[in-house]
C-alpha positions, 0 to 999 in steps of 0.5 A: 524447482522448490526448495525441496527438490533443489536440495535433494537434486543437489545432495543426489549429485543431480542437475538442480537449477541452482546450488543452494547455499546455506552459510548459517546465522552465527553464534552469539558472539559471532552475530556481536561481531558482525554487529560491530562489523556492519550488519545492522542491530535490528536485523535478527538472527534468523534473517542475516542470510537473508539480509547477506543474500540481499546486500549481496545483490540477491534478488530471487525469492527467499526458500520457504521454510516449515515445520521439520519432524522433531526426533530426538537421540538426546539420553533421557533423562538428562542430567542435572545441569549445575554449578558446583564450585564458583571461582575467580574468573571460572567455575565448575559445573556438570552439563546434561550430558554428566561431564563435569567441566570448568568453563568462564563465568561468563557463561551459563551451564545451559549454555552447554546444552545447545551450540549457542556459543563457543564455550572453552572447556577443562574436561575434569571427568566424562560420565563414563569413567567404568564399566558400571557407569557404561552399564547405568548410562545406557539405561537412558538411551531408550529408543522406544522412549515415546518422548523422542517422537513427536507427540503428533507423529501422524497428523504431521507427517500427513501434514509434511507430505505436501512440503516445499521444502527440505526436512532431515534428521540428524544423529551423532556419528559413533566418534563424536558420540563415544567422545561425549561418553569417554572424552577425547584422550581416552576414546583415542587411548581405547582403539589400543587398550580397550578395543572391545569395549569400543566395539560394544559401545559402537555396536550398541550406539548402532542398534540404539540408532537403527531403532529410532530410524525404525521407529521414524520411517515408520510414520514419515520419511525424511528428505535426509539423515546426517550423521555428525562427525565433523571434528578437527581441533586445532591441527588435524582432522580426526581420522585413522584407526576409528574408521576401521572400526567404523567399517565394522559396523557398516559392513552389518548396518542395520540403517541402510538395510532398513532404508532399503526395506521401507523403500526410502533409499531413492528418495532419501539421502545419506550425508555425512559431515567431515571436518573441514582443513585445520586453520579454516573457519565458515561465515556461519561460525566464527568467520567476519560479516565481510566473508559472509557477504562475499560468499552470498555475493558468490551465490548471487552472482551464479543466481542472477 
């Protein structure tokens, strides 16, 4: 089997030669650590589960890896990204997203943008505080938008046809996209005091990206599409009252049907992250170079 049919045989609950095992190339701080652990300073970051695999005793060929399919259901245009107040030890600052939060001086705003590291924050105020900032927001969810496809879109999907290896889209699942307009306290607080307004906002997030899978399956169709909703905190995973609502709008799924209607459904598969148990940390996160190793040692062993 290549890559490509060694991940969807696996993702299908099929019998593929081998289980792939992708543990992640860390953070910035996590990579510093590893450093400091043992992994040696010239090895660069896209090659560590490589170099793990390797130490571990790995001896098949590294999986191929290409060019993906780039769709993006980032707002557009994004905000300014600022600082707007310097502190002691800290400083203020609105991220692309419109929230206005404290973070370490240590860190650039930009580094909010993209999960390059593990960026404690205040929360002081999320873009959606009304109704009216509702109503502005969505003006930059367009998903007709030409700038979240490809400029290429069908000479590379012509390209990908012939790919060894596996291509997904990803999206936020509607809690961790209602999180980033609301924050956490008053999305929880909303299932009680504003359930209608959650219902719109879930409804319009579905349509939003039902759209751009219309928009994508017309040119390409992926290996995957993952939906991101892998949020614990520091004692229990997020669950309950939102899955209901969740349902809701997975009874009328514009995503599946259309799947179904392109004729994709038996050749792409449907994840869904969850959170792992409180208290867990993985190799490719915050977890010690010794535990990367181990895991690679794991998948070696199986290999050989």
């Amino acid at each position: 089997m290549n890559p490509r049919e060694r991940y969807i045989e696996t993702l299908r609950f099929g019998a593929p030669d081998r289980v792939p095992f992708h543990p992640g190339n860390g953070r910035i701080s996590t990579r510093k650590a590893w450093h400091q652990q043992g992994l040696p300073s010239e090895i660069a970051p896209e090659r560590i589960a490589e170099y793990a695999y390797r130490q571990a005793g790995g001896t098949l060929p590294w999986p191929e890896e290409g060019k993906d399919f780039p769709v993006s259901e980032r707002m557009i245009p994004m905000f300014e990204e600022k600082i707007l107040e310097e502190r002691e030890t800290s400083r203020i600052v609105q991220d692309w997203k419109g929230n206005i939060c404290e973070i370490s001086n240590e860190y650039p705003v930009d580094y909010l943008r993209n999960p390059v590291d593990f960026v404690t924050r205040r929360w002081i105020r999320c873009p959606v505080g009304t109704r009216a900032d509702w109503e502005q927001i969505k003006g930059r969810y367009d998903p007709d938008d030409p700038a979240r496809y490809p400029k290429d879109a069908q000479a590379l999907a012509a390209e990908l046809k012939t790919r060894t290896w596996p291509v997904k889209l990803q999206f936020s699942g509607p809690f961790w996209q209602l999180r980033e307009w609301l924050g956490f306290e008053r999305l929880c607080m909303s299932f009680c005091d504003e359930p209608e307004f959650l219902r719109e906002m879930i409804d319009f997030w579905q349509s939003y990206i039902s759209r751009i899978l219309e928009n994508t399956l017309v040119r390409f169709v992926p290996d995957e599409v993952h939906l991101s909703e892998d949020m614990a905190y520091k004692m229990y995973s997020i669950s309950g009252r939102w899955r209901a609502e969740v349902r809701r709008s997975r009874r009328r799924s514009k995503g599946c049907g259309l799947l179904s209607r392109m004729g994709a459904t038996s050749r792409v598969a449907i994840t869904v992250s969850r959170p792992m148990s409180p208290g867990r940390t993985t190799s490719g996160a915050r977890g010690s170079w010794r535990r990367l190793l181990a895991g690679c040692r794991s998948s070696a062993d199986r290999k050989g």
